[in-house]
Phi, psi and omega in degrees: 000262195195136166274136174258158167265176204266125176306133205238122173342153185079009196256140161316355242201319171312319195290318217262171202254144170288138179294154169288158187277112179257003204196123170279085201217184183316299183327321184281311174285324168298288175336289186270023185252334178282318195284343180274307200280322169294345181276297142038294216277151163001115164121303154303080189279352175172146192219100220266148167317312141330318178299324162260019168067051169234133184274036199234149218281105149187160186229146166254166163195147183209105165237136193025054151082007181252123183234144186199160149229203158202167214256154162045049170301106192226125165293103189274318195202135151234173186227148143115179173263148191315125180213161200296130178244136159268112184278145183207167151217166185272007182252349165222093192300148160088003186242112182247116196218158153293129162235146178278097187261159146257157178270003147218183201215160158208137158236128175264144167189202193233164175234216188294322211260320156151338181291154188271145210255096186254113180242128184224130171190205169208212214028241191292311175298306167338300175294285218308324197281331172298320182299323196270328179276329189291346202248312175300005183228043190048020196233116171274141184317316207312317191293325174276011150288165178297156165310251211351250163352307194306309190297328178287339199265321162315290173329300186273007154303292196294314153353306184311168166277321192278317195265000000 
């Protein structure tokens, strides 16, 4: 299919909460055949729909070479006490920040066939289920900085060349 390109902070489709996936049809297998190949390049741990400007819950994710995605994700479980990670996402390019994560995660969800999917771990995967359920629920890593940090990631936000 196709690496699409990434919806860049300010686009609406970034804000809003995602549909559930209801119907398993060509559309649906391009979508996650498109979500494989944009996750793929250099660089990338996971890349949610929206972020190609769809609104509907599914994610890739590709850590230490295991690339995969899932359809309808729901953040099931975290464990541990929440602790500072450096966070970047592709949707506010050039931005780096400590985000307060747990340090594992499990996400449940279904794959083309209908069947279920559990993806549970830590480190860099931990961040990822989060970070990726966090964009299916309208939501940027930004909103979970301190107001401090938020106002330094805004500012340089406003800086930027890209917004």
């Amino acid at each position: 299919m196709a690496v699409r390109p990434i919806r860049i902070f300010g686009d609406p489709v970034l804000r809003e909460p995602c549909a559930p996936i209801e119907v398993v049809d060509d559309g649906i297998r391009a979508l996650v055949q498109d979500l494989l190949d944009t996750v793929e390049l250099p660089g990338r741990a996971g890349v949610a729909a929206p972020q190609i400007g769809v609104g509907l819950r599914a994610f890739s994710y590709n850590i230490d070479g295991d690339i995969g995605y899932v359809l309808n994700p729901v953040l099931v479980e975290v464990a541990g006490d929440p602790v500072p990670m450096g966070e970047g996402c592709l949707s506010v390019p050039d931005l780096w920040h400590e985000t307060l994560r747990h340090p594992w995660a499990k996400v449940v969800g279904m794959d083309l066939e209908g069947r279920e999917v559990v993806l549970e771990g830590d480190g860099l995967l931990a961040q990822a289920l989060q970070h990726e359920t966090d964009h299916l629920d309208g939501r940027l890593y930004l909103s979970r900085l301190s107001p401090d940090e938020r106002k330094i990631a805004m500012r340089r936000i406003r800086e930027s060349s890209w917004f």
